[in-house]
N, C-alpha and C positions, 0 to 999 in steps of 0.2 A: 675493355676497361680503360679510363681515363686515369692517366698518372697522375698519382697521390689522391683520386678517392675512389678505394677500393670497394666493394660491392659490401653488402653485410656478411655475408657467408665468409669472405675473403677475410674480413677484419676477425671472425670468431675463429677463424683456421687461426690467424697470427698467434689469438688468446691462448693457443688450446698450445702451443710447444711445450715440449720439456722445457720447466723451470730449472732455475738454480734454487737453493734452500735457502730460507728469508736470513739474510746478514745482519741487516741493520730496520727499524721503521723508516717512516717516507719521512724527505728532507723535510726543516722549516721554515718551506719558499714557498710561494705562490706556485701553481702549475706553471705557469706564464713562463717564469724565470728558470732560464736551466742553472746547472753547477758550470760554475767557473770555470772547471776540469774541462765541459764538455764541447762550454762555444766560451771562447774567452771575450772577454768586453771591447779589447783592441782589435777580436776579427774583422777585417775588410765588410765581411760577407753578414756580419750580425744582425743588422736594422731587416735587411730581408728576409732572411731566416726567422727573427723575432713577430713579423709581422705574417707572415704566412702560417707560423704554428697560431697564431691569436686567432687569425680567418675560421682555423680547421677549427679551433676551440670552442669559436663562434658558433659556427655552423654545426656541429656534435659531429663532423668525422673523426674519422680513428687514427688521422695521417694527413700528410701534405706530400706536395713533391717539391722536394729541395731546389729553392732557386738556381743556384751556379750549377747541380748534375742531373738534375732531373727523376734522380733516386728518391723510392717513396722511404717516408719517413715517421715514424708514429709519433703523437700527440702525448704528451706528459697523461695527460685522461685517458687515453688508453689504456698506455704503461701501467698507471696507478693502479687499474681494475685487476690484471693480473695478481696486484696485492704481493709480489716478493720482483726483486730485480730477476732477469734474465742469463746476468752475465757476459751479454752481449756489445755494451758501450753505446747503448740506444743516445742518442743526442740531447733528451730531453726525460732521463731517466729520473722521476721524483726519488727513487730510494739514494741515489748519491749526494752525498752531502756537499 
């Protein structure tokens, strides 16, 4: 498997974790844009980060691999599809405000 696009079977395994129970509905942002919480605007590492989730976005993968660790990373489209947050501090979580 190539880092950050995982096969389809690998992305419905992600879908399929135990959730947490729905908190709040999805932010009022764009997918594109995370919470402030998650990548702040002064990150160093943001322009890349921002540009590699848009590629994945582009292209309908479920993820990217994070420029600076090479850690794969889901897609706000993803995320959404699950339809409640995880709990987990995903980077591009659409339900954090």
């Amino acid at each position: 498997m190539v880092a950050g696009n995982l096969s389809d079977a690998a992305c419905r395994h992600v879908r399929i974790r135990r959730l947490a129970p729905v908190s709040s509905p999805p932010a009022r942002r764009s997918l594109e844009e995370p919470s402030a919480s998650r990548l702040s605007a002064d990150d160093p590492r943001r322009e890349a980060i921002l540009a590699a989730h848009r590629l994945a976005l582009a292209e309908g993968r479920c993820g990217y691999a994070d420029p600076a660790t090479g850690l794969f990373v889901l897609t706000a489209a993803a995320l959404a599809e699950r339809r409640r947050c995880c709990g987990c501090g995903c980077r591009h979580c659409p339900y954090v405000p």
